[in-house]
SERO-4910 file (N, C-alpha, C, O; in steps of 0.05 Angstrom, whole numbers):
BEGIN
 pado doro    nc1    nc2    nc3   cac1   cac2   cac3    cc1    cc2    cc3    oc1    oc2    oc3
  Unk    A  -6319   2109    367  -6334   2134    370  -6320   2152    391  -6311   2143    412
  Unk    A  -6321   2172    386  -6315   2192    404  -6321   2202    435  -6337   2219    428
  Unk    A  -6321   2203    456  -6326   2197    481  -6342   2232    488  -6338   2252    474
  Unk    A  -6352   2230    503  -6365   2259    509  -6351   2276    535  -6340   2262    551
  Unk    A  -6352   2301    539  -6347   2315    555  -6366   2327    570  -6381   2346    563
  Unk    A  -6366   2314    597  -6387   2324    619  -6376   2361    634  -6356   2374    641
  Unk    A  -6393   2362    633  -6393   2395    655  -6404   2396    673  -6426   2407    674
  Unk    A  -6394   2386    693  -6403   2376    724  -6392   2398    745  -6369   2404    753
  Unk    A  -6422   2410    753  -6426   2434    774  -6424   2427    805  -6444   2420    817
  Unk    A  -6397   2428    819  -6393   2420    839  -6401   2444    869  -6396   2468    869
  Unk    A  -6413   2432    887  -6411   2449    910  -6394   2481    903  -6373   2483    891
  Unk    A  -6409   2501    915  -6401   2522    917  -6387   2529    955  -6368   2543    962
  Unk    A  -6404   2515    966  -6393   2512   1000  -6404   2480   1007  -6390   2460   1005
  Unk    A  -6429   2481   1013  -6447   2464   1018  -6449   2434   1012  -6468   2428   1000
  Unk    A  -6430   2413   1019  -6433   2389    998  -6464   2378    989  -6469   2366    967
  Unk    A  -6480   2382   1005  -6501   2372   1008  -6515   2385    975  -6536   2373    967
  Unk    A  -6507   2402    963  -6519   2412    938  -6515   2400    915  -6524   2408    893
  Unk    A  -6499   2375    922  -6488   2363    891  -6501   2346    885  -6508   2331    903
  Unk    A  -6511   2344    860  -6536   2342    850  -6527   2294    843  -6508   2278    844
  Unk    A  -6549   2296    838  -6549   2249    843  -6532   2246    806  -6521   2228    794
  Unk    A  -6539   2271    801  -6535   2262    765  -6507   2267    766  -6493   2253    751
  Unk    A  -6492   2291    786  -6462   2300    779  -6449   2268    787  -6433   2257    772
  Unk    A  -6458   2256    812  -6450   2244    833  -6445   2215    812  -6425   2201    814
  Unk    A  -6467   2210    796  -6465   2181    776  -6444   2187    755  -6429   2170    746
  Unk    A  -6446   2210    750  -6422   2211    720  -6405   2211    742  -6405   2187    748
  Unk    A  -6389   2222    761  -6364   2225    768  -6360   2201    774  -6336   2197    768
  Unk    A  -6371   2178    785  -6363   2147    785  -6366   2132    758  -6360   2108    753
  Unk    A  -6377   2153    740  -6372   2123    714  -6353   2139    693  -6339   2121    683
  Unk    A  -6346   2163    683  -6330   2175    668  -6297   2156    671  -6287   2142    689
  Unk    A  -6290   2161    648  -6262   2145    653  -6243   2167    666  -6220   2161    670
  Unk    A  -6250   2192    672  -6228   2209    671  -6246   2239    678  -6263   2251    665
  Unk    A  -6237   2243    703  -6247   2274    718  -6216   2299    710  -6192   2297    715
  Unk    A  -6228   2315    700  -6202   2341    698  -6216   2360    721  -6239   2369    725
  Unk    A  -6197   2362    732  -6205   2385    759  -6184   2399    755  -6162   2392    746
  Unk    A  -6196   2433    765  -6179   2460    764  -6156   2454    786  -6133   2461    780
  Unk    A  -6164   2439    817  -6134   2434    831  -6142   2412    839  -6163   2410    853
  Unk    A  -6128   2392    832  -6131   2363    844  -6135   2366    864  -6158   2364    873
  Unk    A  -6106   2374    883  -6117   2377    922  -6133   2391    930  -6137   2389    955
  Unk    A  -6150   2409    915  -6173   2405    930  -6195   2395    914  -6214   2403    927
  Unk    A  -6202   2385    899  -6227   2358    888  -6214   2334    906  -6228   2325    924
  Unk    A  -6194   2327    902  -6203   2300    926  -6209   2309    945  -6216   2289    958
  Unk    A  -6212   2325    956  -6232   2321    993  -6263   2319    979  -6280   2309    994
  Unk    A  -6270   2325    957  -6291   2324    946  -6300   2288    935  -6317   2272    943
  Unk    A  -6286   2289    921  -6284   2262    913  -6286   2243    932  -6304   2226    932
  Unk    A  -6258   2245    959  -6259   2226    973  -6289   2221    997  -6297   2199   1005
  Unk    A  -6299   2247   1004  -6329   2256   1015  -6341   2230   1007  -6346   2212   1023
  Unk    A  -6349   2229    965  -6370   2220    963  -6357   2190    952  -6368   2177    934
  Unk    A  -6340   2186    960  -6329   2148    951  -6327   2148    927  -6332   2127    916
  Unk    A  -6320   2172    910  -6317   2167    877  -6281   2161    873  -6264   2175    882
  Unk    A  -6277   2139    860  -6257   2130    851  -6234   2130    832  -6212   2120    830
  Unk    A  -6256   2153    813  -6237   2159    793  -6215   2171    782  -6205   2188    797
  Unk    A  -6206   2168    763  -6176   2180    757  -6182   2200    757  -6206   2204    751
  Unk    A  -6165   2226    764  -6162   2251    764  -6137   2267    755  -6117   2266    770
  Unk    A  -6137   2282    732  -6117   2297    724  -6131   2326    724  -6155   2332    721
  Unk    A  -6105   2344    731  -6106   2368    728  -6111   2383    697  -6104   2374    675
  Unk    A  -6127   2412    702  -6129   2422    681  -6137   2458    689  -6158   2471    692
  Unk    A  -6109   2465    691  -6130   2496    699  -6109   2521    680  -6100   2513    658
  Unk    A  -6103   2543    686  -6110   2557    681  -6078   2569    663  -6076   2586    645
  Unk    A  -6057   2550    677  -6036   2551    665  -6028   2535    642  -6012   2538    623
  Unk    A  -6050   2512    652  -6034   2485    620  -6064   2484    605  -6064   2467    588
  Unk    A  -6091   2500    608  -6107   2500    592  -6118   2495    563  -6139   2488    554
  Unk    A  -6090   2502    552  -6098   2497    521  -6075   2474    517  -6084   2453    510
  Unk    A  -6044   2474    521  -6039   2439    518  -6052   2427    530  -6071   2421    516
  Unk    A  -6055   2419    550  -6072   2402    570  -6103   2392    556  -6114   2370    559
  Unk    A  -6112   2413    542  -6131   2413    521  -6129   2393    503  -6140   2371    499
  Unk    A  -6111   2406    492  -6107   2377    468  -6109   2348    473  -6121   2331    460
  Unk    A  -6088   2345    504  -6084   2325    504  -6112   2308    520  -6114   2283    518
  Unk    A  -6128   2321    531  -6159   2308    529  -6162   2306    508  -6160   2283    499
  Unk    A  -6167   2325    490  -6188   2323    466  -6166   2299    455  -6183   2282    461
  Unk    A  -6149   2286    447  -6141   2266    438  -6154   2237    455  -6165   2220    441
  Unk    A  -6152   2235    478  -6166   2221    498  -6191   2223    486  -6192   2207    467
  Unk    A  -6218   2238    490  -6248   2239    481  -6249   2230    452  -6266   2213    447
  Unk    A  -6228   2241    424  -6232   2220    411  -6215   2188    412  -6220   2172    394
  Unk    A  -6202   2184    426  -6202   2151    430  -6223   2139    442  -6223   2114    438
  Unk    A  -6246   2148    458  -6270   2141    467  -6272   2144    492  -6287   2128    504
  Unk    A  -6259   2162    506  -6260   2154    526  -6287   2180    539  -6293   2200    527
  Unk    A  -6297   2172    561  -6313   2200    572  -6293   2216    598  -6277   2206    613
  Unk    A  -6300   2242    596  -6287   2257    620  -6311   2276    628  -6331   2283    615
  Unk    A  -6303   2281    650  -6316   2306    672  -6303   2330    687  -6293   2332    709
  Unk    A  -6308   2350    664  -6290   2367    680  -6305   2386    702  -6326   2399    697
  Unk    A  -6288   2386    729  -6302   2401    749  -6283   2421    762  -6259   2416    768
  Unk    A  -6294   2442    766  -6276   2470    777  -6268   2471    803  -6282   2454    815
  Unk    A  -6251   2482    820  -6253   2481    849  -6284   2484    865  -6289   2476    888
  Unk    A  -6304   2497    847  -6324   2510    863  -6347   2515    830  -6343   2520    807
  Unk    A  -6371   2508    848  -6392   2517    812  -6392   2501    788  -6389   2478    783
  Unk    A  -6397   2521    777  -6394   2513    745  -6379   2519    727  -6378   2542    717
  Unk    A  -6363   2491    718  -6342   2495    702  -6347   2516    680  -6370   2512    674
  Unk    A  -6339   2533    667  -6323   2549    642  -6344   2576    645  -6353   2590    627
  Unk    A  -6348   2578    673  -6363   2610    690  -6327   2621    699  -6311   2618    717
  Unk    A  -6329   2630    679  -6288   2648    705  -6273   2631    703  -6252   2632    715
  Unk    A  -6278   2614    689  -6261   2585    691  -6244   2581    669  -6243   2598    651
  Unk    A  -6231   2563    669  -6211   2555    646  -6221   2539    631  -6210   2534    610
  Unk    A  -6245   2524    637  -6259   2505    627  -6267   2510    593  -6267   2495    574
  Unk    A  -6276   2548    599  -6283   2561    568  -6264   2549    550  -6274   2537    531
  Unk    A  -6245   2549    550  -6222   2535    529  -6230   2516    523  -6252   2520    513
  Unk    A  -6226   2495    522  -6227   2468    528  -6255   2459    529  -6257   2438    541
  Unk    A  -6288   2473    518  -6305   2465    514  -6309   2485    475  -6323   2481    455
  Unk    A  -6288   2502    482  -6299   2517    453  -6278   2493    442  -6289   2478    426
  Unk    A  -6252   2485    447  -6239   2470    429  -6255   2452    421  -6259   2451    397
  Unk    A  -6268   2435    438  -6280   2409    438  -6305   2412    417  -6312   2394    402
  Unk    A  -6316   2440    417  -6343   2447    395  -6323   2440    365  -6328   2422    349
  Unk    A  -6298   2459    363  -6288   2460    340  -6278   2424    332  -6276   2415    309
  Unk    A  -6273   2410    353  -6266   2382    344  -6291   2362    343  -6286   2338    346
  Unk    A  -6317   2370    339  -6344   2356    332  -6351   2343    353  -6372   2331    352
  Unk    A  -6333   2343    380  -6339   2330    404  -6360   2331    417  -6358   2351    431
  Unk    A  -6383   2318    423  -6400   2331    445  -6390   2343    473  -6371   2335    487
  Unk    A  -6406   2363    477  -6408   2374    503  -6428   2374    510  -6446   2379    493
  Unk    A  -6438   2367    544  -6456   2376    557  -6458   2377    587  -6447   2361    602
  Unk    A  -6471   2396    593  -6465   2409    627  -6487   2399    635  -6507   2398    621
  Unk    A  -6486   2386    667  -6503   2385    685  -6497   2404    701  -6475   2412    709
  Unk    A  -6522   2414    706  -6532   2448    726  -6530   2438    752  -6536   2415    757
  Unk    A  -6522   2451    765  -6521   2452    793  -6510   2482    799  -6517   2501    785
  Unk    A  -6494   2485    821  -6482   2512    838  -6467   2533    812  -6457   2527    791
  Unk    A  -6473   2556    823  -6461   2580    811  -6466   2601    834  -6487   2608    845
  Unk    A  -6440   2608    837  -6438   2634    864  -6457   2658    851  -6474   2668    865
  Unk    A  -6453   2666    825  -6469   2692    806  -6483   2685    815  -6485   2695    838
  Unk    A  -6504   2662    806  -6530   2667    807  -6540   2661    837  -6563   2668    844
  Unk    A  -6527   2650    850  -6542   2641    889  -6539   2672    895  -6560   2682    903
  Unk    A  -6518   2688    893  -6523   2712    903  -6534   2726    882  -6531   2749    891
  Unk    A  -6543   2728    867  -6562   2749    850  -6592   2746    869  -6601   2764    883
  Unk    A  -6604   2717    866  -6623   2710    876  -6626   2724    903  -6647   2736    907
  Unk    A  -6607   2724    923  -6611   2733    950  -6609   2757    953  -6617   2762    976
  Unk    A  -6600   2787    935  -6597   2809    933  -6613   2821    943  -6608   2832    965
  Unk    A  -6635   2823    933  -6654   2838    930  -6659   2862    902  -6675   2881    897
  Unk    A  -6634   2850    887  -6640   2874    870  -6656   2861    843  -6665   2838    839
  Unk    A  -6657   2880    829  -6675   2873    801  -6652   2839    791  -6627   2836    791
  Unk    A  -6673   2822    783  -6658   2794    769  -6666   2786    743  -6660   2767    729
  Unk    A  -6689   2811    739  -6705   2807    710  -6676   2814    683  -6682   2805    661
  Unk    A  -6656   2825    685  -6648   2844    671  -6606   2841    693  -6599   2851    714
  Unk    A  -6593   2825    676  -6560   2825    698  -6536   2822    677  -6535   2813    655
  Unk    A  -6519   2833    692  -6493   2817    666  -6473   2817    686  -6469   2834    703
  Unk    A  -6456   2788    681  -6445   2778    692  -6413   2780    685  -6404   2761    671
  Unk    A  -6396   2799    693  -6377   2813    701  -6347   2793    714  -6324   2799    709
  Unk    A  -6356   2768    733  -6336   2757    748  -6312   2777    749  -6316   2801    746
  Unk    A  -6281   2765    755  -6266   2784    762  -6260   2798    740  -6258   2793    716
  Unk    A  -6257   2827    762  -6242   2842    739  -6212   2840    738  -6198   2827    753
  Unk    A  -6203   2857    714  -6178   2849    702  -6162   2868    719  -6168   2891    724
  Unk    A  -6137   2853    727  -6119   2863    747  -6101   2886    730  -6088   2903    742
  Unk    A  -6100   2883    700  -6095   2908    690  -6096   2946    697  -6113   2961    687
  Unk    A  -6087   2949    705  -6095   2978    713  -6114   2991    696  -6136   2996    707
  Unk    A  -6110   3000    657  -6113   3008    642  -6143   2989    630  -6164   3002    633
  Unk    A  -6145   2967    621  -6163   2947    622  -6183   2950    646  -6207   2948    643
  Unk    A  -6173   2954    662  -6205   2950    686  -6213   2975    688  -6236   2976    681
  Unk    A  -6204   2995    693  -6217   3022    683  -6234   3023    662  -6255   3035    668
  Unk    A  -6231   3015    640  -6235   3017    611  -6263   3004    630  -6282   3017    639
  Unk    A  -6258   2971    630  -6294   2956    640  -6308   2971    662  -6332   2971    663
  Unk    A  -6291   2983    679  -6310   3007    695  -6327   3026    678  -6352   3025    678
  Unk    A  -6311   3043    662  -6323   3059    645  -6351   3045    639  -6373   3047    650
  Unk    A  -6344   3033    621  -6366   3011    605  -6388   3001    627  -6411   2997    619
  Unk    A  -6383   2997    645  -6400   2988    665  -6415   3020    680  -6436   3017    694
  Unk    A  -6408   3041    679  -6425   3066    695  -6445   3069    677  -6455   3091    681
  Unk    A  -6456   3057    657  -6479   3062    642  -6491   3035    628  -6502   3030    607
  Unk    A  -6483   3021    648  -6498   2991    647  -6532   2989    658  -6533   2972    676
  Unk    A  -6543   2994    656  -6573   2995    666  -6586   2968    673  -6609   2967    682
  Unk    A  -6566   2943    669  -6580   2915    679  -6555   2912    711  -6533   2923    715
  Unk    A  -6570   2892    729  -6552   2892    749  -6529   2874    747  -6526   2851    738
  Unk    A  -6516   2889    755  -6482   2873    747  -6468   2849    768  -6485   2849    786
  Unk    A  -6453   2833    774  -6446   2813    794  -6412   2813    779  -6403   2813    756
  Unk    A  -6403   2813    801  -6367   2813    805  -6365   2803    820  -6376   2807    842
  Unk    A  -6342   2778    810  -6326   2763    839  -6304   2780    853  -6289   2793    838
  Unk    A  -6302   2780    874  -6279   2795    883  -6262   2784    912  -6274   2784    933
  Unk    A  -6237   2775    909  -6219   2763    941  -6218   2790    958  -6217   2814    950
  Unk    A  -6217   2777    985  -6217   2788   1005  -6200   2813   1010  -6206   2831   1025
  Unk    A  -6174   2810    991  -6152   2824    993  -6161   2856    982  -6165   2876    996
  Unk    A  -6164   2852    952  -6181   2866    930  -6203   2883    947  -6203   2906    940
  Unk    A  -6221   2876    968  -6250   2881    965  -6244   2921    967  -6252   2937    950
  Unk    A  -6232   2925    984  -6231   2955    991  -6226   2967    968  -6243   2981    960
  Unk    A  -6205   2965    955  -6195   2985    923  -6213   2965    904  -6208   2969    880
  Unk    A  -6231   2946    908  -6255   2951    885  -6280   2968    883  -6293   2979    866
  Unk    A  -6280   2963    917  -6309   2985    935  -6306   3009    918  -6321   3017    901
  Unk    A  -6277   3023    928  -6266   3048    921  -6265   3055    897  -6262   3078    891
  Unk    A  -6269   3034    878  -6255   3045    846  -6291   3051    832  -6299   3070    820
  Unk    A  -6301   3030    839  -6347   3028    840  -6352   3049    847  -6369   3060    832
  Unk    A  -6341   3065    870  -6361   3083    885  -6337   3112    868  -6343   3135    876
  Unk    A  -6318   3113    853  -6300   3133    839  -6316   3130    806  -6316   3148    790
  Unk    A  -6326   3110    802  -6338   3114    768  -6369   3106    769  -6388   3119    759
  Unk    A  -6371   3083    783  -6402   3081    789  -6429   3105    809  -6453   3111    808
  Unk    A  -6407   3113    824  -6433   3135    844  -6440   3118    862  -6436   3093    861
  Unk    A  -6454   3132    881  -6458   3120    905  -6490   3096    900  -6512   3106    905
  Unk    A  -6488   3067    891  -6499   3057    886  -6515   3041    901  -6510   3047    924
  Unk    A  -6535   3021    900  -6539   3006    917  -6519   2975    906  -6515   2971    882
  Unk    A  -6508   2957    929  -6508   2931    928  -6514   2919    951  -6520   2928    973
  Unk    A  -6511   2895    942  -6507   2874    960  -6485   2859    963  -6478   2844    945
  Unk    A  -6470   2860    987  -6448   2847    986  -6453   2818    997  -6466   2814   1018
  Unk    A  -6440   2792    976  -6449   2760    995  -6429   2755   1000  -6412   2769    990
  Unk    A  -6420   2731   1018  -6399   2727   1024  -6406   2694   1039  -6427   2688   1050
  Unk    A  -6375   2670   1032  -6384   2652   1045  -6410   2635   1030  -6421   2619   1045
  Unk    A  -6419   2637   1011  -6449   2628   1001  -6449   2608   1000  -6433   2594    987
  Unk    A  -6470   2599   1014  -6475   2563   1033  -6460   2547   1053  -6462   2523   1060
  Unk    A  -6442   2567   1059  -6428   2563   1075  -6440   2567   1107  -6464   2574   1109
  Unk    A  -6425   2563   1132  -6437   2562   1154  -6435   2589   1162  -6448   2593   1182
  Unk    A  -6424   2606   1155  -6422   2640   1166  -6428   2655   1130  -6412   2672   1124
  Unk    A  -6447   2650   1114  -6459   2658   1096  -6467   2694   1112  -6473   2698   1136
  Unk    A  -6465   2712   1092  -6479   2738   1095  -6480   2754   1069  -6464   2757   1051
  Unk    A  -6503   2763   1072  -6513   2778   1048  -6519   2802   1065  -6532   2800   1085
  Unk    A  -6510   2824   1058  -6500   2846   1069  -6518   2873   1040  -6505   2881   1021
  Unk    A  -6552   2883   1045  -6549   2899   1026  -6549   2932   1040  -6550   2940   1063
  Unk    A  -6547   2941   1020  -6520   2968   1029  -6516   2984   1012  -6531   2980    992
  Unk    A  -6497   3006   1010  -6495   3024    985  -6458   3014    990  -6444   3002   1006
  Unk    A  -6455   3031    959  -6419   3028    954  -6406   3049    972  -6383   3044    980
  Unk    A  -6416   3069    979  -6399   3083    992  -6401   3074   1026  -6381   3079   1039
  Unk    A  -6425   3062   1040  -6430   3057   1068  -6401   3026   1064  -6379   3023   1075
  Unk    A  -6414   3009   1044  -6389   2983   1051  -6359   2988   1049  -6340   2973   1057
  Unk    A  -6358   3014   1035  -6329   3025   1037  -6318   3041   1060  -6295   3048   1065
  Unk    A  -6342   3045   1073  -6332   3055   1103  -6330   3035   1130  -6318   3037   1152
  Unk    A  -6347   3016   1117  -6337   2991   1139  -6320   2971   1132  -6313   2953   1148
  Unk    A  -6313   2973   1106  -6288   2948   1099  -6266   2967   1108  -6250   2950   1114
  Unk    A  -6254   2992   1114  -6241   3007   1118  -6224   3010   1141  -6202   3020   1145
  Unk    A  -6248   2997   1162  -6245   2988   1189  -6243   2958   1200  -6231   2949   1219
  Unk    A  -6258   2949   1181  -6262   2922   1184  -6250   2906   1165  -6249   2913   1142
  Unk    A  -6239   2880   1175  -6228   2866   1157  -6242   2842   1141  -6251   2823   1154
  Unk    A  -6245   2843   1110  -6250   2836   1092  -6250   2804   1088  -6232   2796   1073
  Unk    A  -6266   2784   1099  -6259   2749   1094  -6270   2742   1082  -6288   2757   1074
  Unk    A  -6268   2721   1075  -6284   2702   1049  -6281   2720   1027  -6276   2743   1023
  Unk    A  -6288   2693   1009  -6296   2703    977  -6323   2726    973  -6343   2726    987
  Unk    A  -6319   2737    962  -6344   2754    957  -6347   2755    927  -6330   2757    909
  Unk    A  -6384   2755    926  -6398   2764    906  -6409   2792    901  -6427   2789    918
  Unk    A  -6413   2814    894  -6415   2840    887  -6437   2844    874  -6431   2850    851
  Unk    A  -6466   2845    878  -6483   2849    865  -6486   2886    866  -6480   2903    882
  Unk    A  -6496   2886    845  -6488   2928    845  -6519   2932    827  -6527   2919    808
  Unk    A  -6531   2954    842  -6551   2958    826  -6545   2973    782  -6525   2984    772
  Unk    A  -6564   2968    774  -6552   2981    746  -6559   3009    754  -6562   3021    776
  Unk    A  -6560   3016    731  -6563   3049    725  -6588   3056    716  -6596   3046    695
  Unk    A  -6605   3078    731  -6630   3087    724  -6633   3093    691  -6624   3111    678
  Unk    A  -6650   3071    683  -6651   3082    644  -6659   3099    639  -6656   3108    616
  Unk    A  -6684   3122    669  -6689   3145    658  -6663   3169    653  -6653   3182    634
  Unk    A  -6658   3166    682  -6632   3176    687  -6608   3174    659  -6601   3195    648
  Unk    A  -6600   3155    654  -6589   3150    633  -6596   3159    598  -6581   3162    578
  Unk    A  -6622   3162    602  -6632   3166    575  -6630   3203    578  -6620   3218    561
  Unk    A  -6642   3209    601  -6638   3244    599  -6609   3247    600  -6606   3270    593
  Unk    A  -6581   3235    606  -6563   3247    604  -6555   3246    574  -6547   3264    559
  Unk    A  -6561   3213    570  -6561   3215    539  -6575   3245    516  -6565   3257    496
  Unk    A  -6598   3248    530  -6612   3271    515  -6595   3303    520  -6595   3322    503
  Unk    A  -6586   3302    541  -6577   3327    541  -6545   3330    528  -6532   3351    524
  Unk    A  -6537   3298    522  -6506   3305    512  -6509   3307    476  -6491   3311    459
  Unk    A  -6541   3302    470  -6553   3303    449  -6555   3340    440  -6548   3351    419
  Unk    A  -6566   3351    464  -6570   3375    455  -6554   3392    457  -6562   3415    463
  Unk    A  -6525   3387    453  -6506   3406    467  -6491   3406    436  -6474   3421    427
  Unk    A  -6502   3389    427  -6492   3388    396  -6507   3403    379  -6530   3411    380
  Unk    A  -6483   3408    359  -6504   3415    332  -6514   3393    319  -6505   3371    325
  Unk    A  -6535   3395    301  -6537   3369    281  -6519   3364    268  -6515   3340    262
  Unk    A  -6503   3383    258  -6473   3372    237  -6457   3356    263  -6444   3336    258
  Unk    A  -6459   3364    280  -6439   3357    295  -6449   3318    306  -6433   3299    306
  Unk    A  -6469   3317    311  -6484   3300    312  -6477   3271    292  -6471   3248    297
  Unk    A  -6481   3283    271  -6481   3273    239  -6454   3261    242  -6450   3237    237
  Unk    A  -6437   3275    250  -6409   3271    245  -6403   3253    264  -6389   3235    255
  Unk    A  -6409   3250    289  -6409   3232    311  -6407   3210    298  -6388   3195    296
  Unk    A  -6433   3208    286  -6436   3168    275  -6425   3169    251  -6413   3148    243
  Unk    A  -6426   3184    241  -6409   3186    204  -6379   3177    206  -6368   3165    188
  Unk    A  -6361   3185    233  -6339   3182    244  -6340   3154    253  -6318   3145    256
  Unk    A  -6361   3134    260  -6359   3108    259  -6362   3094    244  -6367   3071    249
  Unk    A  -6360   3103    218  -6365   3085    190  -6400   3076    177  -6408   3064    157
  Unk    A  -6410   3088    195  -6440   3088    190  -6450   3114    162  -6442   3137    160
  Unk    A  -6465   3101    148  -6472   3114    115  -6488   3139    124  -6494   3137    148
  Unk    A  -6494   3155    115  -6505   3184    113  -6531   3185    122  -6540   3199    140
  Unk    A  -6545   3164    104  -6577   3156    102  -6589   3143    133  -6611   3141    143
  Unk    A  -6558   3134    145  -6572   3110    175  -6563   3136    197  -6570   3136    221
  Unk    A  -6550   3152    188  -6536   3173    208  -6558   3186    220  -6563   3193    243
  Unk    A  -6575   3189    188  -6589   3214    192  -6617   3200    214  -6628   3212    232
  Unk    A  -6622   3178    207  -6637   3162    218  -6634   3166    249  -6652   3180    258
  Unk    A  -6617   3159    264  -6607   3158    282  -6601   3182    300  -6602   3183    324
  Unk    A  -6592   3203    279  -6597   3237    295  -6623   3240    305  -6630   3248    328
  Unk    A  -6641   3231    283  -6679   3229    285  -6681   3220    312  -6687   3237    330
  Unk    A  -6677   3195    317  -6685   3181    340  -6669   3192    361  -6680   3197    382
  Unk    A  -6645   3198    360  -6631   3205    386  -6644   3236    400  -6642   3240    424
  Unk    A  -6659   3257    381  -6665   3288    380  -6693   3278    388  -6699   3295    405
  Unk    A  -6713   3261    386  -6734   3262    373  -6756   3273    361  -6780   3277    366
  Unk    A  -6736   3279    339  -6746   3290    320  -6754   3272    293  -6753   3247    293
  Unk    A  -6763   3288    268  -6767   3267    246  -6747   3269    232  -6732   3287    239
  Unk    A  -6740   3253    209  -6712   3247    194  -6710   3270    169  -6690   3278    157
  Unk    A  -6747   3279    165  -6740   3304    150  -6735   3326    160  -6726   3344    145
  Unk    A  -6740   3330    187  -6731   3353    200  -6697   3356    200  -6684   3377    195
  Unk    A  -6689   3337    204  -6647   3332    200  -6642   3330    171  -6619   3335    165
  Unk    A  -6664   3323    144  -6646   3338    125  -6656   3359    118  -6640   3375    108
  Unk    A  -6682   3367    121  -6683   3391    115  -6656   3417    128  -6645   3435    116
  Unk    A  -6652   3408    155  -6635   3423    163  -6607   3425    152  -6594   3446    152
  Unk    A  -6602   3414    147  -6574   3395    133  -6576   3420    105  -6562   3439     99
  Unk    A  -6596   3409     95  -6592   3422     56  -6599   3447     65  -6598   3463     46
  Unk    A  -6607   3461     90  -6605   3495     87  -6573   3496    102  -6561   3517    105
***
C-alpha cells in the first residue's frame, strides 16, 4: 500500500506552539522533507526527534517531487515541514501535495502556526471577509498588475514582506492603494513581537527613518464597498448604454446576459435597455 503524506505545521517563532500530534508523526514517519535542513534540525534536535531528513524546497520542488512520490508509493510515510507554519501557504509544498492528489496518494495536514492568520487575528481589522496575498511578485510588470487588482479588493488583504522590501512596498500600497489603514506585525511569537496599527502613509514615514527588522506581516484594510460601488456607479454613468452593451459584448458575453447586466449595473429594468436599444 501506498504510504501517506503528512503536512506538519511547525513553530512560526515560539517552540512552545507545536502541537503533541505534529511532535508523534515527526518521530514515527519514515522520512521528514524540510524546506532547509539547517534550519529544521535545531527544531528537530529541540524536541529529540530522530528522523531522516531530506531536503525539498523551492529549487528541486518538482524532481525532488517525484522522487518522494516514488518513496510514498513503496509505503513509506513522510512529513513535510516548512522553515516556519504551514507547509504549501507560500511554500513549495503546493507542488508536491497537488502532484501527490494526481498520484491517488493521500494527503493530510495537521493545523498548527500560520503567520496570515496569527496576525490577521491581532489586527484589529475586519477577519469576517480576507484574501491572502503572501509575497508579492518581484516582477516589476506582474506586481503592479496584483496592485491594480488589489485597489478594489473590499475583503482585508495580508502580505508577507522582508525587511529589505518593507519601504518600496509601503510606498508602492500607499501609490495605488490610498492612504489606508494597516497593521504592521512583526517578529510573531517571538520575544520582541509588535503589532503596530497605523495608516500606509504614517508607516512610510517611519520606516523612512527607521530601520526595518524582522519578517513582517501586512494586514491592509479592504476597500469601502460603498465607496467602491458609487465609483463603480458613476463609471456606469459616464457611459452610453451602447457603450455599456459593448463593454461586456467585447468580453464574449451574448446580447441577452449583456443586456441583463447593463440592468443591474444602471439600476434600471432590462426593458428599459431594450427599449432603448430598438429606438
Amino acid at each position: 500500500m501506498d504510504g501517506k503524506l503528512y503536512l506538519c505545521a511547525t513553530p512560526i517563532g515560539n517552540l512552545g506552539d507545536i502541537t503533541a500530534r505534529v511532535l508523534e508523526t515527526l518521530n514515527t514517519v519514515d522520512l521528514i522533507a524540510a524546506e532547509d535542513t539547517r534550519n529544521s534540525i535545531h527544531l528537530l534536535t529541540h524536541f529529540g526527534i530522530k528522523t531522516p531528513m531530506t531536503s525539498y524546497h523551492e529549487y528541486n520542488k518538482v524532481d525532488k517531487a517525484r522522487t518522494l512520490i516514488a518513496k510514498l508509493h513503496e509505503g513509506q510515510n513522510i512529513a513535510l515541514i516548512s522553515d516556519a507554519g504551514t507547509p504549501a501557504i507560500s511554500d513549495p509544498g503546493e507542488v508536491l501535495v497537488k502532484m501527490c492528489q494526481e498520484e491517488g496518494i493521500v494527503v493530510t495536514s495537521l493545523p498548527g502556526p500560520a503567520a496570515c492568520i496569527t496576525a490577521l487575528t491581532m489586527s484589529g481589522l475586519s477577519t469576517r471577509r480576507f484574501c491572502f496575498e503572501g509575497f508579492l511578485p518581484p516582477d516589476k510588470k506582474e506586481r503592479r498588475t496584483i496592485l491594480e487588482l488589489l485597489a478594489n479588493e473590499t475583503r482585508t488583504i495580508i502580505i508577507y514582506e522582508a525587511p529589505h522590501h518593507l519601504v518600496k512596498t509601503l510606498r508602492e500600497l500607499g501609490e495605488v492603494l490610498g492612504d489606508r489603514k494597516i497593521s504592521i506585525c512583526r517578529e510573531l511569537t517571538k520575544r520582541f513581537e509588535t503589532v503596530l496599527p497605523t495608516t500606509i502613509n504614517t508607516a512610510l514615514d517611519m520606516y523612512e527613518t527607521e530601520d526595518p527588522r524582522g519578517e513582517y506581516v501586512l494586514v491592509i484594510e479592504g476597500k469601502d464597498v460603498l465607496e467602491l460601488q458609487k465609483e463603480k456607479q458613476q463609471s456606469f454613468d459616464s457611459m452610453s448604454i451602447e457603450e455599456h452593451m459593448s463593454m461586456y459584448e467585447a468580453q464574449g458575453i451574448d446580447r441577452k446576459e449583456a443586456m441583463k447586466m447593463v440592468a443591474k449595473d444602471r439600476g434600471i429594468s432590462k426593458r428599459e435597455v431594450y427599449d432603448y436599444l430598438i429606438k
